[in-house]
NUPA-676504 format. One line per 2 residues: their letters; for each residue x, y, z of C-alpha. Coordinates in nm, 2 decimals. Layout:
BEGIN
A) X/Y/Z ~ ...
***
This chain:
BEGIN
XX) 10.11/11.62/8.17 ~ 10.25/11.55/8.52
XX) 10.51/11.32/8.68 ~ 10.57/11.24/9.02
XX) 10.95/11.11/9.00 ~ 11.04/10.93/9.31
XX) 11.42/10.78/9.31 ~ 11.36/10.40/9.49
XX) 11.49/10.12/9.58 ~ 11.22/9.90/9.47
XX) 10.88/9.97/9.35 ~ 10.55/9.71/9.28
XX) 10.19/9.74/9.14 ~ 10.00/9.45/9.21
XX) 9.63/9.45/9.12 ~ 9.44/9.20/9.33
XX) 9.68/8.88/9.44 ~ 9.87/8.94/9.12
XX) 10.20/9.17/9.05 ~ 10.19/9.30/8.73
XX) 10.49/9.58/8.74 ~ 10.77/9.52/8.99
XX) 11.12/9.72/8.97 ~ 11.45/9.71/9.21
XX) 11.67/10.05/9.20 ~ 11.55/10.33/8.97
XX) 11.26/10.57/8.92 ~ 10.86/10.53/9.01
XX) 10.71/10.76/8.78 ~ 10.34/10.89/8.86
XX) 10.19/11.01/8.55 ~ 9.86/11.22/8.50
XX) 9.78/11.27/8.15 ~ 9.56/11.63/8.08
XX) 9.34/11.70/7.78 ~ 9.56/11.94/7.60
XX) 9.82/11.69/7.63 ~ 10.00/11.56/7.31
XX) 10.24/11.31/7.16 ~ 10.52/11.55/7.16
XX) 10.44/11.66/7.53 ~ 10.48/11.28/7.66
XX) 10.80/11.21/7.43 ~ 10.96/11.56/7.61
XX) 10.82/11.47/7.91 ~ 11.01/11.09/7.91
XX) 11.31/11.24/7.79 ~ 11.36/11.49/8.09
XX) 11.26/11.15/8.34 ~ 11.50/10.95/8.20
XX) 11.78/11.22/8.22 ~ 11.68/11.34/8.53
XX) 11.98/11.37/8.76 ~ 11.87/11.21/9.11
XX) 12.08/10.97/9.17 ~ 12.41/11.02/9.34
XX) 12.79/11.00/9.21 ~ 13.08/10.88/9.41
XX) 13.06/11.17/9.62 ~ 12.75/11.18/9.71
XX) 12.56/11.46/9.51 ~ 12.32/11.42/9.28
XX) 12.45/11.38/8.97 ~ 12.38/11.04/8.81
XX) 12.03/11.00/8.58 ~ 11.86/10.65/8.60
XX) 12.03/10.57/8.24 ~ 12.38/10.66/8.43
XX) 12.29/10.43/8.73 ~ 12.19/10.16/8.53
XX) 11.80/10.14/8.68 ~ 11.48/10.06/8.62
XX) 11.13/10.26/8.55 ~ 10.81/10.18/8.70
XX) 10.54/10.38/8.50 ~ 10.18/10.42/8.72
XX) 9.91/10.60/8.51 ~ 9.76/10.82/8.77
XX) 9.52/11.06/8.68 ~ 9.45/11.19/8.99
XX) 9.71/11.40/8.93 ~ 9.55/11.64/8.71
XX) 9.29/11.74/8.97 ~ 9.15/12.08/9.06
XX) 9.10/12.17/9.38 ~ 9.06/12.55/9.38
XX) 8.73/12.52/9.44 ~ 8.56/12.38/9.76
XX) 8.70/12.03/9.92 ~ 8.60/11.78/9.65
XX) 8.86/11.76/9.38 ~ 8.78/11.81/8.98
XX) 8.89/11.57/8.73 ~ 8.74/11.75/8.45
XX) 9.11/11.84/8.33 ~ 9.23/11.51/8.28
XX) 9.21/11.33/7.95 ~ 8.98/11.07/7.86
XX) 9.10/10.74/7.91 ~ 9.13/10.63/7.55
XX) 9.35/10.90/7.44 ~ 9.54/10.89/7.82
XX) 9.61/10.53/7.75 ~ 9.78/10.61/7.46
XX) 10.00/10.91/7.57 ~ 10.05/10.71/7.84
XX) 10.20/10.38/7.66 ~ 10.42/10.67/7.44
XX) 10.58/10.79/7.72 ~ 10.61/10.41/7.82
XX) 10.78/10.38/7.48 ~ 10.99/10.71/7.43
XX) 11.16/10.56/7.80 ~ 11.27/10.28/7.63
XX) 11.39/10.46/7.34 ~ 11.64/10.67/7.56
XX) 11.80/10.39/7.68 ~ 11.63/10.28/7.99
XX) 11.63/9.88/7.96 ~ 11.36/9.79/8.22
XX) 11.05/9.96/8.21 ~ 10.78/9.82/8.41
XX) 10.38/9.94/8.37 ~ 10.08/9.90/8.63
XX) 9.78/9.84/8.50 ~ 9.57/10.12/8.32
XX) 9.26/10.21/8.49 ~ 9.27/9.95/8.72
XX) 9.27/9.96/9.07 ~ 9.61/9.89/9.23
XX) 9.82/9.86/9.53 ~ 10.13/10.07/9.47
XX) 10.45/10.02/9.69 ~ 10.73/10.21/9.64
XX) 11.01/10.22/9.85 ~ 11.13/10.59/9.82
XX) 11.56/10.61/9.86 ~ 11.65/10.93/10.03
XX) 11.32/11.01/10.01 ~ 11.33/11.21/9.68
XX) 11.06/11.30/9.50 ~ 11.03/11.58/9.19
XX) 10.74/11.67/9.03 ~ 10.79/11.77/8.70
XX) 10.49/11.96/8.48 ~ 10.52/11.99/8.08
***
């Protein structure tokens, strides 16, 4: 499992004319779900997101997580991720789980946010195609791998 972590100021997924995630201050998360991944991976994995310290204190180092700065989560299944490209120019997405069972790791990483404490968490829209915009504060950006 992978996240691309980007601290922002606002974040929004909308698929066609509609907006069906949308977030102020707080976290964009990128996810991409592998095949070996499990339950217990995207629980570990949410817990290290949500107490990620990215955000800054009163004197300006990074030492706040969203939970301590009070923001949001915008969770975009991205599976893309997860590609190969070791070989040749085209990317390989054999790696990456099949939908069924990454829609489901997916939604209990979704869940174990909410279950640390973060109040507002926000979802694109699984397998869909979507316009993401995400307005990346500093810019900062982690990747973090289980």
């Amino acid at each position: 499992m992978r996240a691309v972590v980007q601290r922002v100021r606002f974040a929004r997924v909308t698929v066609g004319p509609d907006v069906v995630g949308e977030i102020g201050p707080g976290v964009c998360v990128l996810l991409g779900v592998a095949e070996e991944d499990s339950d217990d991976d995207a629980r570990r994995l949410a817990r290290r997101v949500a107490s990620l310290r990215i955000f800054e204190n009163e004197e300006g180092r990074l030492d706040r997580s969203v939970l301590d700065a009070g923001g949001a989560a915008l969770v975009v299944s991205q599976f893309t991720l997860i590609a190969d490209t070791r070989k040749g120019n085209r990317p390989s997405f054999g790696g990456a789980a099949p939908a069924d069972r990454a829609r489901t790791l997916y939604m209990v990483f979704c869940d174990q946010l909410r279950l640390e404490g973060v109040a507002d968490v926000q979802t694109g829209a699984f397998g869909a195609r979507m316009l993401v915009e995400i307005g990346n504060d500093g810019p900062v950006t982690i990747l973090l791998d289980t």
